[in-house]
ChimeraX commands (.cxc) that place a marker at each C-alpha (Angstrom):
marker #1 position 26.51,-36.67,3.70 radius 0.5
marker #1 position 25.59,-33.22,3.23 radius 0.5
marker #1 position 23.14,-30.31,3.26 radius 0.5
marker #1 position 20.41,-32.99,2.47 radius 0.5
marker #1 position 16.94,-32.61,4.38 radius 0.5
marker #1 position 15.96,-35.20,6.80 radius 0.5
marker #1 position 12.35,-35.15,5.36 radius 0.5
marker #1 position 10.24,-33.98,2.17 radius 0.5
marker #1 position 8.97,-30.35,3.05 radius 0.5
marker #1 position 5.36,-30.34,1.79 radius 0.5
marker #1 position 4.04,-27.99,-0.52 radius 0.5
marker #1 position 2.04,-25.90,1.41 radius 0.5
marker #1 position 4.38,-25.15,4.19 radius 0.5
marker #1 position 7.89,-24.32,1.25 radius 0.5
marker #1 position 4.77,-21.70,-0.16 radius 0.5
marker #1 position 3.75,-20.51,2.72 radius 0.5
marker #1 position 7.50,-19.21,3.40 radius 0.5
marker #1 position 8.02,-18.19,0.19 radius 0.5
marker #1 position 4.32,-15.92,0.12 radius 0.5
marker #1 position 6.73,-13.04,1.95 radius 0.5
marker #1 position 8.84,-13.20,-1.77 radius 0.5
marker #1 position 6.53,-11.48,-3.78 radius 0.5
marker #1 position 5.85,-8.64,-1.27 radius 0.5
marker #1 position 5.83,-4.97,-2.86 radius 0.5
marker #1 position 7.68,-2.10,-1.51 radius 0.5
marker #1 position 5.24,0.51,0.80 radius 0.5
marker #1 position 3.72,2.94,-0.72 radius 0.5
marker #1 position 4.56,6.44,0.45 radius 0.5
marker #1 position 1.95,9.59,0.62 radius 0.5
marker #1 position 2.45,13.13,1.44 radius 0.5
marker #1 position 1.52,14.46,4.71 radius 0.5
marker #1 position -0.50,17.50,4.52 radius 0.5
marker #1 position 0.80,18.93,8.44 radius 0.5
marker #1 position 4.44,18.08,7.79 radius 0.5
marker #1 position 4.99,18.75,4.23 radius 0.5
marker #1 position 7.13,15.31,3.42 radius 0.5
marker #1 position 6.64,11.61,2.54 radius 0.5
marker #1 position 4.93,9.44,5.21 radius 0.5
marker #1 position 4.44,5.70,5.35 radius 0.5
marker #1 position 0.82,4.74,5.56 radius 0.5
marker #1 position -0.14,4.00,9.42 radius 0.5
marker #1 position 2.51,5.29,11.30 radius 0.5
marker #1 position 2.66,7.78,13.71 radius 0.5
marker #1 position 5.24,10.47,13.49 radius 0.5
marker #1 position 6.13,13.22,16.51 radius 0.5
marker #1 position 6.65,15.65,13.82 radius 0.5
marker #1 position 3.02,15.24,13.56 radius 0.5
marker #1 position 0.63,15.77,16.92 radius 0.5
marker #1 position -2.73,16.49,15.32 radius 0.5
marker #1 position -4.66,13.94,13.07 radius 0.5
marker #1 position -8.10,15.20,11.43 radius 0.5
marker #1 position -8.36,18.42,14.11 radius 0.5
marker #1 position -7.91,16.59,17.11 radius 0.5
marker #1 position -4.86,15.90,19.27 radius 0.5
marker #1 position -2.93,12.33,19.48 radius 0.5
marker #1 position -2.19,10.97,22.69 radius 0.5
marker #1 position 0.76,9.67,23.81 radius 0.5
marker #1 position 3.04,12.00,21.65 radius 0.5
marker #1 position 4.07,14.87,24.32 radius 0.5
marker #1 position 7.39,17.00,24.18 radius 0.5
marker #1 position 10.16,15.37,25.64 radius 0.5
marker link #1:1,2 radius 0.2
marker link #1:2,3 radius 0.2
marker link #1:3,4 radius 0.2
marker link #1:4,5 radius 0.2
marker link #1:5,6 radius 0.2
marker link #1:6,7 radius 0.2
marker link #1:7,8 radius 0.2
marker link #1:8,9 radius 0.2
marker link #1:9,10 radius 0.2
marker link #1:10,11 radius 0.2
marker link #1:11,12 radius 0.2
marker link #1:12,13 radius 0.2
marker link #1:13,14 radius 0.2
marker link #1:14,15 radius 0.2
marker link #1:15,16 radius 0.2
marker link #1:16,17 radius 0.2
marker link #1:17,18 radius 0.2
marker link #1:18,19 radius 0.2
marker link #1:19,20 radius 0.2
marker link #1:20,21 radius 0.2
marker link #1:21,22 radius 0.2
marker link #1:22,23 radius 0.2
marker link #1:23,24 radius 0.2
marker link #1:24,25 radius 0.2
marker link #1:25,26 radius 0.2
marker link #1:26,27 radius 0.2
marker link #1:27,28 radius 0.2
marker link #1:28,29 radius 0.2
marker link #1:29,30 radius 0.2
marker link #1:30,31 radius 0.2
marker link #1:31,32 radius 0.2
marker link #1:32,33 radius 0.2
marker link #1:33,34 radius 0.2
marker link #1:34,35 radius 0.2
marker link #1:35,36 radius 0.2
marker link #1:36,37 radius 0.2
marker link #1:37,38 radius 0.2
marker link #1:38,39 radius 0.2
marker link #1:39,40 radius 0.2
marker link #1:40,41 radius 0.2
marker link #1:41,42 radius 0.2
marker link #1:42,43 radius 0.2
marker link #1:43,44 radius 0.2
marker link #1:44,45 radius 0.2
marker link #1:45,46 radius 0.2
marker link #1:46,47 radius 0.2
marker link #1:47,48 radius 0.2
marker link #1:48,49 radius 0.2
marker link #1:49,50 radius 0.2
marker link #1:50,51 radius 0.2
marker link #1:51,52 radius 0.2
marker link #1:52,53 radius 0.2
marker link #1:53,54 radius 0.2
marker link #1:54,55 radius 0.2
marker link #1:55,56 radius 0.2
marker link #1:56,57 radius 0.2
marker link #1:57,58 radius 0.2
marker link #1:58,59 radius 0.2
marker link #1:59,60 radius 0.2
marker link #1:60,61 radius 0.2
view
């Protein structure tokens, strides 16, 4: 028989897998303390202050 489906694959759930398709690539910024292009959200150990104050967590190994 072949690749047939077993059962008819509604509408909503085939769009709600394909609503990842039309994602957009991130957007990138500069970073004012590490001169270089950042990706919104993340944290970086290049970077250990945010907005004067120090981020936890982010020590010298």
């Amino acid at each position: 028989m072949g690749a047939l489906p077993k059962r008819k694959i509604s509408k909503a759930r085939r769009d709600r897998r394909r609503t990842h398709d039309s994602l957009r690539k991130t957007q990138l910024f500069s970073c004012a303390d590490a001169d270089d292009l950042m990706i919104p959200h993340r944290l970086r150990r290049a970077v250990t202050t945010k907005k004067g104050r120090k981020m936890l967590g982010l020590d010298e190994a």
